[in-house]
Structures are given as C-alpha cells and as structure tokens.
N, CA, C and O atoms as CSV, one atom per row, in Angstrom:
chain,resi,resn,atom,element,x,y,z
A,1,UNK,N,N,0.858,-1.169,0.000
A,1,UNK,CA,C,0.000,0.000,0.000
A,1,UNK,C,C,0.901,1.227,0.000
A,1,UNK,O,O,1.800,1.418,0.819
A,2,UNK,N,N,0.553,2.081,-1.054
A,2,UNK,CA,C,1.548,3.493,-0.982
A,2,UNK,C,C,0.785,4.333,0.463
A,2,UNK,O,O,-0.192,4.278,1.209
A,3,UNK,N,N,1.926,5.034,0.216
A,3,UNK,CA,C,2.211,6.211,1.750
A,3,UNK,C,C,0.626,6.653,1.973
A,3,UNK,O,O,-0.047,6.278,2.933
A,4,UNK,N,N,0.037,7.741,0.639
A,4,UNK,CA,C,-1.202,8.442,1.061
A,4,UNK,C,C,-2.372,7.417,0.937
A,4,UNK,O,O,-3.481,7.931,1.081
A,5,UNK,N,N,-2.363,6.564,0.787
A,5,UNK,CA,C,-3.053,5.593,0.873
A,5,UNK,C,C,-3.233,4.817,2.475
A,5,UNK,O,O,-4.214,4.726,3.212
A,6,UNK,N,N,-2.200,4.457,2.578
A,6,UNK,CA,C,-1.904,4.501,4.072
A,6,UNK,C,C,-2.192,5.386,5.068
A,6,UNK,O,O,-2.459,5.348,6.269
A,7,UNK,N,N,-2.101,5.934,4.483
A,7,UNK,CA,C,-2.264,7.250,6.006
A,7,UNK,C,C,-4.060,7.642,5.790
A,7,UNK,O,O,-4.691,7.974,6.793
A,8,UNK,N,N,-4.691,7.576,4.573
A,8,UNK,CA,C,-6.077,7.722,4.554
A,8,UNK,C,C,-6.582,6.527,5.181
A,8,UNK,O,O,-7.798,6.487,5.368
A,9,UNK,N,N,-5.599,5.156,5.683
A,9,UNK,CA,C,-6.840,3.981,5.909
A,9,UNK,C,C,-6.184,4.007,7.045
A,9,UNK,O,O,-6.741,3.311,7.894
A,10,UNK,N,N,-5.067,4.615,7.467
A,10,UNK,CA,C,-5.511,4.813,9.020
A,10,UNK,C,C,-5.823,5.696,10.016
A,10,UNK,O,O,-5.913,5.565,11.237
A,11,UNK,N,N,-5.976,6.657,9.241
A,11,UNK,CA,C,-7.104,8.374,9.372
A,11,UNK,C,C,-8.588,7.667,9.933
A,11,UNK,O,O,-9.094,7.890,11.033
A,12,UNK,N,N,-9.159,6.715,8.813
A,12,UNK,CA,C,-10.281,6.520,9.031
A,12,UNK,C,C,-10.399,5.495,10.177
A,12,UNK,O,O,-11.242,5.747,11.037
A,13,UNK,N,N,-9.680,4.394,10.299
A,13,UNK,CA,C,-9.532,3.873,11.131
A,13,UNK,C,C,-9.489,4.175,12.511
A,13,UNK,O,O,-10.234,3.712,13.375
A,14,UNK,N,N,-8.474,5.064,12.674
A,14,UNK,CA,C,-9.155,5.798,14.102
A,14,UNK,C,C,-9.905,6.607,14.537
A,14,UNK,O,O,-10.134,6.795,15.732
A,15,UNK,N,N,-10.620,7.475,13.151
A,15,UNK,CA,C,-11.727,8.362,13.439
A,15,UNK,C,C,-13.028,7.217,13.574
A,15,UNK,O,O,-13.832,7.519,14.456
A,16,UNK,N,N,-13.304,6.072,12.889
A,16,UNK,CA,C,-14.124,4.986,13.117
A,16,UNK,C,C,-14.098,4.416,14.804
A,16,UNK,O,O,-15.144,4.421,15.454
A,17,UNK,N,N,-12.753,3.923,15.421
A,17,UNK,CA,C,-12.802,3.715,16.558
A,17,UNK,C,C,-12.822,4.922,17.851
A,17,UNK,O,O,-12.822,4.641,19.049
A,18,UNK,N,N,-12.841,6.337,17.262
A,18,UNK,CA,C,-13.262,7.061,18.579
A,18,UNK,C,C,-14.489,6.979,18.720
A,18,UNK,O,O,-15.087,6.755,19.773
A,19,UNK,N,N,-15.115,7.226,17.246
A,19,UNK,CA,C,-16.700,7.301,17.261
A,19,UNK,C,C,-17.317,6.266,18.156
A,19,UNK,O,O,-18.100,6.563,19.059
A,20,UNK,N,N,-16.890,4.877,17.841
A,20,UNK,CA,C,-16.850,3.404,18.294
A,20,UNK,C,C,-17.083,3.803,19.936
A,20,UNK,O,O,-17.455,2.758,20.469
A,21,UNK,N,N,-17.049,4.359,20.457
A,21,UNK,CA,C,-16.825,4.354,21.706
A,21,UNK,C,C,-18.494,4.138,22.457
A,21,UNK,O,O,-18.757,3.266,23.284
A,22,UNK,N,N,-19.422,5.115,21.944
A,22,UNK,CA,C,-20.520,5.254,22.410
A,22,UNK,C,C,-21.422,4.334,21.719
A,22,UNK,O,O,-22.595,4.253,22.083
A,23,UNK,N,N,-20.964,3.630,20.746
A,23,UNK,CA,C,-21.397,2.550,20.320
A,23,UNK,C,C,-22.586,1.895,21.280
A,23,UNK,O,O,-22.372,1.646,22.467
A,24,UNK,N,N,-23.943,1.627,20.592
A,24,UNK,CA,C,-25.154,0.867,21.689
A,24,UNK,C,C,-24.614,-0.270,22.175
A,24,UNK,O,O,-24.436,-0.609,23.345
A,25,UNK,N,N,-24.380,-0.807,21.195
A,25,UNK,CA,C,-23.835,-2.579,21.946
A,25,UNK,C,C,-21.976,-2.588,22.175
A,25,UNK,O,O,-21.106,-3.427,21.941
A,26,UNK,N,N,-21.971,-1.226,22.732
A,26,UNK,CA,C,-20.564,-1.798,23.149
A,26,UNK,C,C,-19.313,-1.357,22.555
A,26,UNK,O,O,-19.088,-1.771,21.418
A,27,UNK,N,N,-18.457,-0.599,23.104
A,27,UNK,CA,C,-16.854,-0.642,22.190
A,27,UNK,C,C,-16.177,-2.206,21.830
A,27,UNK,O,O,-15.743,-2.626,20.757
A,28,UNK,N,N,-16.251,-2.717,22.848
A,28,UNK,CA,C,-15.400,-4.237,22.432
A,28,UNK,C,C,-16.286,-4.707,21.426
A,28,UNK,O,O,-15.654,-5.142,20.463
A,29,UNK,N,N,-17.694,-4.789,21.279
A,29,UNK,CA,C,-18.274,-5.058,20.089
A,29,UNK,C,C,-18.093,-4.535,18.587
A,29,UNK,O,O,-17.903,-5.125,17.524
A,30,UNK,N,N,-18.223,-3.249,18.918
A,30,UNK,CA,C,-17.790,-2.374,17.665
A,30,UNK,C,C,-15.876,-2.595,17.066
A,30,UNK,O,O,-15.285,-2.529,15.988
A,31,UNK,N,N,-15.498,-2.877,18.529
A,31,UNK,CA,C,-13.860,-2.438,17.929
A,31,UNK,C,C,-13.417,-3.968,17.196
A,31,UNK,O,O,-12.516,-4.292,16.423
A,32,UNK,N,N,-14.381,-4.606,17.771
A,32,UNK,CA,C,-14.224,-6.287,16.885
A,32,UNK,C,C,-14.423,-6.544,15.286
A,32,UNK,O,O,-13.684,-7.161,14.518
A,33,UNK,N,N,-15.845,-5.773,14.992
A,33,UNK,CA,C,-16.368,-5.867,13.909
A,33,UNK,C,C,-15.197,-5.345,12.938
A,33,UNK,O,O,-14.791,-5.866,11.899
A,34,UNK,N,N,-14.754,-4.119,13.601
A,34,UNK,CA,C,-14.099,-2.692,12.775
A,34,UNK,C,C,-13.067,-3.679,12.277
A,34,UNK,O,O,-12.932,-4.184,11.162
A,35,UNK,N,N,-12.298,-3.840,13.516
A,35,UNK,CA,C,-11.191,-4.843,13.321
A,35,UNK,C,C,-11.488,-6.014,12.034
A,35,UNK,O,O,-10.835,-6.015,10.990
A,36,UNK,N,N,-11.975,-6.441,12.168
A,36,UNK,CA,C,-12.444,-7.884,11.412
A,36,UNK,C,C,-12.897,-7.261,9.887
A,36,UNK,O,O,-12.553,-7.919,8.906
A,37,UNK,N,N,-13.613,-6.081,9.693
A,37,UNK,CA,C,-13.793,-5.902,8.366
A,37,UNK,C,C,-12.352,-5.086,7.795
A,37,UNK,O,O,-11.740,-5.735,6.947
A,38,UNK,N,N,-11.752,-3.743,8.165
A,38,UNK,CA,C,-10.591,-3.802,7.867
A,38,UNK,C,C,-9.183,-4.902,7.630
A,38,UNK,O,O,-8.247,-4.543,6.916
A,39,UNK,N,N,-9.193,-6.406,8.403
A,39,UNK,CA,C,-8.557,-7.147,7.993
A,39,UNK,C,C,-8.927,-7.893,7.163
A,39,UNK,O,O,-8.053,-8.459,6.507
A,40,UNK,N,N,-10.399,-8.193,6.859
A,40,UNK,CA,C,-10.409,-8.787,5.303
A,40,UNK,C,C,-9.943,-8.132,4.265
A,40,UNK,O,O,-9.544,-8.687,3.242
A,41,UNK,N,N,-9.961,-6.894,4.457
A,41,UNK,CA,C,-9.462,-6.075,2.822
A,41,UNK,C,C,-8.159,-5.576,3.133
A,41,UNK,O,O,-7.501,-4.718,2.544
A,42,UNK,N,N,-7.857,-6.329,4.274
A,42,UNK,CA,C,-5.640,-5.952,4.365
A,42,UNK,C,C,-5.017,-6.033,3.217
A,42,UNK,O,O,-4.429,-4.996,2.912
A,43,UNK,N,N,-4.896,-7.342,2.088
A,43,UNK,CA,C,-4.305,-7.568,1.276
A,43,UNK,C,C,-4.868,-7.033,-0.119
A,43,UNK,O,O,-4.546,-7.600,-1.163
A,44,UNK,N,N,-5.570,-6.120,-0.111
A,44,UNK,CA,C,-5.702,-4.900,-1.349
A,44,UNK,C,C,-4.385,-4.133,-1.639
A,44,UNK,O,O,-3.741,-3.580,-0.747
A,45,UNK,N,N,-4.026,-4.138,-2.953
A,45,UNK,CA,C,-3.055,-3.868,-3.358
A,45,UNK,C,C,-3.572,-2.488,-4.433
A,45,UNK,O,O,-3.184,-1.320,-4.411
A,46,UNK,N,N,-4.866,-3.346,-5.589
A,46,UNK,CA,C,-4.784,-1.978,-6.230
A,46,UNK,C,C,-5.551,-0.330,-5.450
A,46,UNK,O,O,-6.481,-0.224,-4.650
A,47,UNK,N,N,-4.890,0.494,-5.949
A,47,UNK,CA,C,-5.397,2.078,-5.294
A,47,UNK,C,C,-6.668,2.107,-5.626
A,47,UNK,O,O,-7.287,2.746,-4.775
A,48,UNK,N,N,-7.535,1.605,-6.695
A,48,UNK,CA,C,-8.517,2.135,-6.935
A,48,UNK,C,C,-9.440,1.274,-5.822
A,48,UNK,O,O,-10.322,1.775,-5.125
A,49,UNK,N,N,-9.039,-0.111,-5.820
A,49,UNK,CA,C,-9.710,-0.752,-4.495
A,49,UNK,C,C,-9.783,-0.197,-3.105
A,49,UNK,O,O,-10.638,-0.397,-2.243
A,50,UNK,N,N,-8.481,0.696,-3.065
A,50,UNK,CA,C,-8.374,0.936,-1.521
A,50,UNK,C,C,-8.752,1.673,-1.218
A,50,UNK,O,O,-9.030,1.703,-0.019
A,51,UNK,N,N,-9.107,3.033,-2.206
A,51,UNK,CA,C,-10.164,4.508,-2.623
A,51,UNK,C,C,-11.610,3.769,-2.192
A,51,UNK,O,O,-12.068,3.816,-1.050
A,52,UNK,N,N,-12.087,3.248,-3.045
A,52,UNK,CA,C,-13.128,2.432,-2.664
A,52,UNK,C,C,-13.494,1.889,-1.691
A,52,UNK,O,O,-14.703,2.048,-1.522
A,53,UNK,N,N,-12.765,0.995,-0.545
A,53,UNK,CA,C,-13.123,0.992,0.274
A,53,UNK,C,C,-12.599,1.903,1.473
A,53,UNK,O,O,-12.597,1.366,2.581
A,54,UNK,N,N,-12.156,3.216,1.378
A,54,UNK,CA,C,-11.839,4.518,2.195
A,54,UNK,C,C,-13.200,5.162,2.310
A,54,UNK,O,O,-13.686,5.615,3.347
A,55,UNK,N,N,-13.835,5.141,0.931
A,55,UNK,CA,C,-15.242,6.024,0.549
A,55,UNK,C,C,-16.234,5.139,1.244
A,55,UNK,O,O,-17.310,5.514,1.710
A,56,UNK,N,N,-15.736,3.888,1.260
A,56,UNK,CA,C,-17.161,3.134,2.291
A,56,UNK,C,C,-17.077,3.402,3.750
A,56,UNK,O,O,-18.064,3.623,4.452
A,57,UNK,N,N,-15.748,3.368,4.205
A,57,UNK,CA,C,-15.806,3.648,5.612
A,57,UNK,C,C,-16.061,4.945,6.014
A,57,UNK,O,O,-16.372,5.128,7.190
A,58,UNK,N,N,-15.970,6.075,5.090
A,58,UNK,CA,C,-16.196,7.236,5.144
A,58,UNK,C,C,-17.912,7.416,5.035
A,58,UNK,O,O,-18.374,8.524,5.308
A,59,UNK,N,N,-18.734,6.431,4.678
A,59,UNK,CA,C,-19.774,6.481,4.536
A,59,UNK,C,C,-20.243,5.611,6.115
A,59,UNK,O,O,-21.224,5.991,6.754
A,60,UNK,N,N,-19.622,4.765,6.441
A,60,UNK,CA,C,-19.749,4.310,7.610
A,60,UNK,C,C,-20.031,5.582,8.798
A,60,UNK,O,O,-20.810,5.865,9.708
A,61,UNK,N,N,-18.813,6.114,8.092
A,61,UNK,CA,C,-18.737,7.089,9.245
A,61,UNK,C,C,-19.553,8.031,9.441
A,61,UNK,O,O,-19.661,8.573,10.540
A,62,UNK,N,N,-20.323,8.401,8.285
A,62,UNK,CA,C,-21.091,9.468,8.359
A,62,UNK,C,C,-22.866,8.705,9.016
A,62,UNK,O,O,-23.596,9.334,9.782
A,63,UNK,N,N,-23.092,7.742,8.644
A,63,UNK,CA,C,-23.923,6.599,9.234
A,63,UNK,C,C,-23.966,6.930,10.417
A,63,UNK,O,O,-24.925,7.670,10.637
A,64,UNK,N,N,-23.222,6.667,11.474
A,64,UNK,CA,C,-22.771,6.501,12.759
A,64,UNK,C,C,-23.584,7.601,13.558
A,64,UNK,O,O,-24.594,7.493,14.254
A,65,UNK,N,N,-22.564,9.035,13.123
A,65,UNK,CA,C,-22.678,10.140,13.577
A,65,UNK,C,C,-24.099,10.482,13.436
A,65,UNK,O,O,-24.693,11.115,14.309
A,66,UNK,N,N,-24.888,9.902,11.895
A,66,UNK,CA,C,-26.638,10.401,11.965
A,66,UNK,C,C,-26.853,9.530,13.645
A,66,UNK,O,O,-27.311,10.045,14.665
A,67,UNK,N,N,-26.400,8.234,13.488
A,67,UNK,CA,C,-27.241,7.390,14.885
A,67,UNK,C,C,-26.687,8.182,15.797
A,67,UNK,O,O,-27.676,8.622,16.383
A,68,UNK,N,N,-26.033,8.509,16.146
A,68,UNK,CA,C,-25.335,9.380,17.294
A,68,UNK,C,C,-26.526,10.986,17.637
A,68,UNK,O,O,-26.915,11.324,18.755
A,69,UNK,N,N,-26.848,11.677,16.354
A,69,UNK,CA,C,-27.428,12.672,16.482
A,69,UNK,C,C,-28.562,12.714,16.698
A,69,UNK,O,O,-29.103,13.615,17.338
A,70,UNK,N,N,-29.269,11.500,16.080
A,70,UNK,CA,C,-30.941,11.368,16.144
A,70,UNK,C,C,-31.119,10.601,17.490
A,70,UNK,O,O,-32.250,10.444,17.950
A,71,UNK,N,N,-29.828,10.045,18.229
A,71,UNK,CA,C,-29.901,9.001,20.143
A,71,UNK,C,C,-30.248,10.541,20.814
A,71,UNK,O,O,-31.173,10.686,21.613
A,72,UNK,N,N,-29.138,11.963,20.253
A,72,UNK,CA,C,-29.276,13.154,20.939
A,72,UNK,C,C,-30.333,13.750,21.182
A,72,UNK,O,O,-30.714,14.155,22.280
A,73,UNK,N,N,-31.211,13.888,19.485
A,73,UNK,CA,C,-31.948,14.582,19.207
A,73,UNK,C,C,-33.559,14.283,20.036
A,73,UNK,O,O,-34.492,14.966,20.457
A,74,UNK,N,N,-33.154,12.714,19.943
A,74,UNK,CA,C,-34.618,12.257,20.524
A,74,UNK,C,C,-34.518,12.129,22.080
A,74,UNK,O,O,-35.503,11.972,22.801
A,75,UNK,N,N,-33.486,12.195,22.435
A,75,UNK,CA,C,-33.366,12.496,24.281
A,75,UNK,C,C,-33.794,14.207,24.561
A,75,UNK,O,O,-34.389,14.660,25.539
A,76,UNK,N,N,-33.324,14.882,23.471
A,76,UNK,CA,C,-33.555,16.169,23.950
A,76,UNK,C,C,-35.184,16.763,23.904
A,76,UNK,O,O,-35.750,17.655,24.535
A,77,UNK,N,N,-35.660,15.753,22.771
A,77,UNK,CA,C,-37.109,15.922,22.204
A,77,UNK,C,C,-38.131,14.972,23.837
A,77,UNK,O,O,-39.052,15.387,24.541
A,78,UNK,N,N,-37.720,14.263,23.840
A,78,UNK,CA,C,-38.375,13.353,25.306
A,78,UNK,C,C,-37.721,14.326,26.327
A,78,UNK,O,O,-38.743,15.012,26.293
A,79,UNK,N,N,-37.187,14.783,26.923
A,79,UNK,CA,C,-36.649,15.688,27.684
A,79,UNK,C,C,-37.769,17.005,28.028
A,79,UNK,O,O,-38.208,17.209,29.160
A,80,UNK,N,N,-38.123,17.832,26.819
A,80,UNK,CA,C,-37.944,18.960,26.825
A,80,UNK,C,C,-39.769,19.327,26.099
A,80,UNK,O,O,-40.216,20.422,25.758
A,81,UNK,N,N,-40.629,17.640,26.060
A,81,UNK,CA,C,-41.987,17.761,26.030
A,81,UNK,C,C,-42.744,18.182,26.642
A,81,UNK,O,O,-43.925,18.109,26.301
C-alpha cells in the first residue's frame, strides 16, 4: 500500500474507533467488527480498491454520527416535552 493511501486507511480507522466508543452494543463489540472488516481487505493492493473501500468507511462514518445525532436529538425531544 503506498504512503497516502496509508495514512487515509488509518485516518479513518481511528476516526471509526473514537466514534466506536458510544457505540449501543458496546466498544469491544464495535472495535471487533471494525477490526475484522478492515482485515479482510488488508491484502488490497490496487489504489482504486483501496479509494473504494476509504469512501465506504467514510460512509460508515457518516452513518454513525446520523445514529449518534438522532440518540441526541430524541433524548432532547423526550426531555424537553
């Protein structure tokens, strides 16, 4: 894997496992999965594969943060009825 390639899959990688934290079922749950799907696609070699799956975890990531905002949104909405 070249350099900026590298450094984008492990950018995401740890912006995936901070998020991971508040995770419903769990960090050790989440940090398992994370783990386990990043090591199936360890041995990607071509760039356009590894773009590809950067843009999925980047879509992961943006996933997350909606569940994260709408856990907020609807505590603040039950809260504040």
């Amino acid at each position: 894997m070249s350099s900026p390639h590298r450094h984008n899959v492990i950018r995401i990688y740890k912006e995936l496992l901070w998020l991971g934290r508040e995770y419903p079922l769990g960090y050790k749950y989440f940090r398992d999965r994370l783990h386990k799907a990043f090591s199936a696609r360890a041995g990607l070699t071509d760039p356009a594969e590894i773009e590809k799956g950067v843009r999925l975890a980047e879509y992961v990531k943006k996933e997350i943060e909606a569940l994260y905002y709408l856990k907020k949104y609807r505590a603040l909405k039950k809260r504040y009825e």
